[in-house]
C-alpha positions in Angstrom: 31.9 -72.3 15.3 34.2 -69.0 15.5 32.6 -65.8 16.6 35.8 -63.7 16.5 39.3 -64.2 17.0 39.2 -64.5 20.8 36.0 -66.5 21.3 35.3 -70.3 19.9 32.0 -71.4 21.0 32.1 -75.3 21.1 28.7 -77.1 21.1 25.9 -74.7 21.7 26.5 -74.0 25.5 30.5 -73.8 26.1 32.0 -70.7 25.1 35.9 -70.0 25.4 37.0 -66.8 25.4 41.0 -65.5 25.6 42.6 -69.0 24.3 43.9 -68.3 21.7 47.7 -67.5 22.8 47.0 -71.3 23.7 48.8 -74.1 21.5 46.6 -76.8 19.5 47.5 -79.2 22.1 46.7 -77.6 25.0 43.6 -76.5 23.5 42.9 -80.2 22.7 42.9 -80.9 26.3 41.2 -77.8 27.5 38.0 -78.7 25.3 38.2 -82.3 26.8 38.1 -80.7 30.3 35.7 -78.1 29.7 33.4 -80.1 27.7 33.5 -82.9 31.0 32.8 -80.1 33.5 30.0 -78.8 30.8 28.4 -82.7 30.7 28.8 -83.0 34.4 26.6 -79.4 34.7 23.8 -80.0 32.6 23.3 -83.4 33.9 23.3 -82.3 37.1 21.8 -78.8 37.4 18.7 -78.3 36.2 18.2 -74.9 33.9 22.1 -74.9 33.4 22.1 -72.6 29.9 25.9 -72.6 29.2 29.6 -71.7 30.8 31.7 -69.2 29.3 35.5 -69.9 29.8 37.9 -66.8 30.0 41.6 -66.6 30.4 43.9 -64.2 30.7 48.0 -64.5 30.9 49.1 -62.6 34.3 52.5 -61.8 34.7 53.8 -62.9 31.4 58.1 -63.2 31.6 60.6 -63.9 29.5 61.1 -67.5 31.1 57.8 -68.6 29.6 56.1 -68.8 33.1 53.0 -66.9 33.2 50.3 -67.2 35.4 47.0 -67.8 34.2 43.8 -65.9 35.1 40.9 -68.1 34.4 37.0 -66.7 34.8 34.3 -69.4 34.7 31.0 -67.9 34.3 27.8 -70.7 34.2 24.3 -69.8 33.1 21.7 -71.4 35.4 18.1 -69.9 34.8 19.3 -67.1 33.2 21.7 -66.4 36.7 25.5 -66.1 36.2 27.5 -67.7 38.8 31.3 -67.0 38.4 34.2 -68.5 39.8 38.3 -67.5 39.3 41.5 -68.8 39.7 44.9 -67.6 39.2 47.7 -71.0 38.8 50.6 -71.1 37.1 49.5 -74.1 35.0 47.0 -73.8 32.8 45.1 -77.3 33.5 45.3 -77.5 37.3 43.8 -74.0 37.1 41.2 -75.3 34.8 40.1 -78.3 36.7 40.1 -75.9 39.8 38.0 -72.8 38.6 35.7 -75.6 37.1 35.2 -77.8 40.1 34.3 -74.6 42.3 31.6 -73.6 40.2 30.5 -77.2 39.8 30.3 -76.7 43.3 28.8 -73.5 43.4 26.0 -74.7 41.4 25.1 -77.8 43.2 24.7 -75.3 46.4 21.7 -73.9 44.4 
């Protein structure tokens, strides 16, 4: 479900905001690695609401190597917890911003 041009809310509790710079194939994977992080919350974390995904492209250069800001935001009993990351590839910065606030969240 589209809200706007920058967000796409997949399921009812993953939202992805700033993506959409981001091919069709690398957004095929991102979904799969957010959706596994977004599984691996709610089963784990009781009164996980939803995560909200956001990226932003640091330091964009003509060679094509930007770095990517990524903002991971989870909604546990109405409490954000947020976690960032700044890589220069987009999935290793993914799976990192993720697994901290997986971490994060399992503190609680």
């Amino acid at each position: 479900m589209e809200q706007d041009d920058n967000t796409t809310e997949l399921g009812g509790n993953i939202t992805l905001v700033g993506f959409k710079e981001i091919e069709r194939a690398e957004l095929v994977v991102v979904k799969k690695i957010v959706g596994s992080y977004a599984r691996k919350l709610s089963d784990t974390v009781s009164g996980f609401e939803g995560i909200v995904i956001n990226l932003k492209l640091v330091h964009k250069s003509e060679e094509g190597n930007p770095k990517y800001e990524l903002h991971a935001k989870a909604i546990i009993k109405g409490n954000p917890m947020v976690t960032e990351v700044v890589d220069r590839n987009l999935f290793v910065g993914l799976d990192d911003v993720l697994k901290k606030l997986l971490t994060l969240t399992s503190k609680e």
